[in-house]
N, C-alpha and C positions, 0 to 999 in steps of 0.2 A: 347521507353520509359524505363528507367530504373530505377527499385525500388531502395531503400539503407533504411538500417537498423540503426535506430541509439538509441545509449544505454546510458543513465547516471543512476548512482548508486548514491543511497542516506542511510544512515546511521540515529538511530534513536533508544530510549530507552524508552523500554517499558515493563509493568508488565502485568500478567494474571493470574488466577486461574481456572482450569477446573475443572466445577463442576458433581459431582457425576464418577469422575475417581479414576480406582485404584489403584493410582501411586501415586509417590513424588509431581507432578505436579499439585494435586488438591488442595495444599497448592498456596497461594501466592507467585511468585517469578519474577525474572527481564529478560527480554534479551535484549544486544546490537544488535539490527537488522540492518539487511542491505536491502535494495530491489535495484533490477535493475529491469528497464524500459525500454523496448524496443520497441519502435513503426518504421513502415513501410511506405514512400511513396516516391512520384519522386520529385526530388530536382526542385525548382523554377525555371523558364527561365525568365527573366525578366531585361535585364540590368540594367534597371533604377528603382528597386524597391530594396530597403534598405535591404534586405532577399533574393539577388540574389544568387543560388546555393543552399537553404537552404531546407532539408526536413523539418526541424521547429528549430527555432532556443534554443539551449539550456538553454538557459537564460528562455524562456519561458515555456520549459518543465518542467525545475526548478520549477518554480511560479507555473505550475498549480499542480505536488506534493504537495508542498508546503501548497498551500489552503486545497487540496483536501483531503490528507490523512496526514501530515506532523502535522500540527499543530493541529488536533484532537488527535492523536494519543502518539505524540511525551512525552516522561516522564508522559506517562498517565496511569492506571489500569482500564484494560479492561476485565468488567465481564460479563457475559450473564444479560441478563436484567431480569431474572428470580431469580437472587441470594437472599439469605435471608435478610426482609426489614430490618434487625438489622444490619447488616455489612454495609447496602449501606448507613443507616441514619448515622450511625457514621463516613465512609468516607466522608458522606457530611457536618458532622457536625465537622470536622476537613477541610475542602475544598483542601482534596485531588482532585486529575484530572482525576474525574472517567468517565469512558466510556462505556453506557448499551448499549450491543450489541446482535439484535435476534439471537444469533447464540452461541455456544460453540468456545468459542474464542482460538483456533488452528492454525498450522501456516497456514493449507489448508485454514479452513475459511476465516482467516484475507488476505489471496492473494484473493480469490474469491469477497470478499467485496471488496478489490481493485481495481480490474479489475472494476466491479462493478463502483464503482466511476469515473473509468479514461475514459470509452469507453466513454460516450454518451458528453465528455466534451473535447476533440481534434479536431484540426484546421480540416477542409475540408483538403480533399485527404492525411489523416494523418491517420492510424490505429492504435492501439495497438496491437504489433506482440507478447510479449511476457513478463512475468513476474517472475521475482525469487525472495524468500523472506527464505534469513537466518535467521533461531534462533539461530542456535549457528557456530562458526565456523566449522562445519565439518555436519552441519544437515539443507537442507534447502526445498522449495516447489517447484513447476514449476507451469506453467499456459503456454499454447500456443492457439493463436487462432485458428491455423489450427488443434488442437485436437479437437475441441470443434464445427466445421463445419457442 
């Protein structure tokens, strides 16, 4: 039985503010992210099954990004849900794409929330092997299952 790894990269604009940091960063600001997805299993045997050879087919790994994290995230600002109620009522009361998240919204965070999202929602004999999440071209996270064992 042989596993195979397979990776699709998704791209994706997003804004954060960390609160109570004492840096540039606790200001408002944007990044163009990237995440690659990597999940683990043995390709199908099945001649007559439309998904012959396929550890999951990519189209579908798409779709469930997509759901899962793409379209919450995607050109949204993502604050800690604890942030002060006067910024969040005005972002709501301009119907910005805001996103209250229990967490200080970091790139570690936002991969762990990820991950988060993606395990418990992949096909049978499908895992999720592994996850990277650029904020900037040259700064980005890891996540591996097999760290986490």
């Amino acid at each position: 039985m042989t596993r195979i790894r397979l990776t699709r990269l998704f791209t994706f604009e997003a804004a954060h503010a960390l609160q109570n940091y004492n840096g540039p960063c606790r200001n408002i600001h944007g990044h163009s992210y990237k995440l690659q997805v990597t999940v683990i299993g043995t390709p199908l045997v099945d001649e007559f099954h439309p998904k012959n050879g396929m550890v999951v087919d990519f189209g579908d790994l798409k779709k469930l990004v997509q759901e899962l994290i793409l379209e919450q995230m995607d050109h949204a600002l993502l604050l800690r849900q604890d942030s002060p109620a006067e910024l969040v009522d005005v972002l709501r009361a301009l119907h910005h794409k805001l996103v209250l998240v229990p967490y200080q919204p970091t790139c570690e965070n936002m991969l762990i929330d990820m991950k988060t999202r993606l395990s418990g929602s992949l096909p049978a004999g499908v895992e999720l092997h592994s996850l990277k999440l650029w904020e900037t071209q040259n700064s980005f996270a890891e996540w591996y299952a097999s760290d986490n064992r």
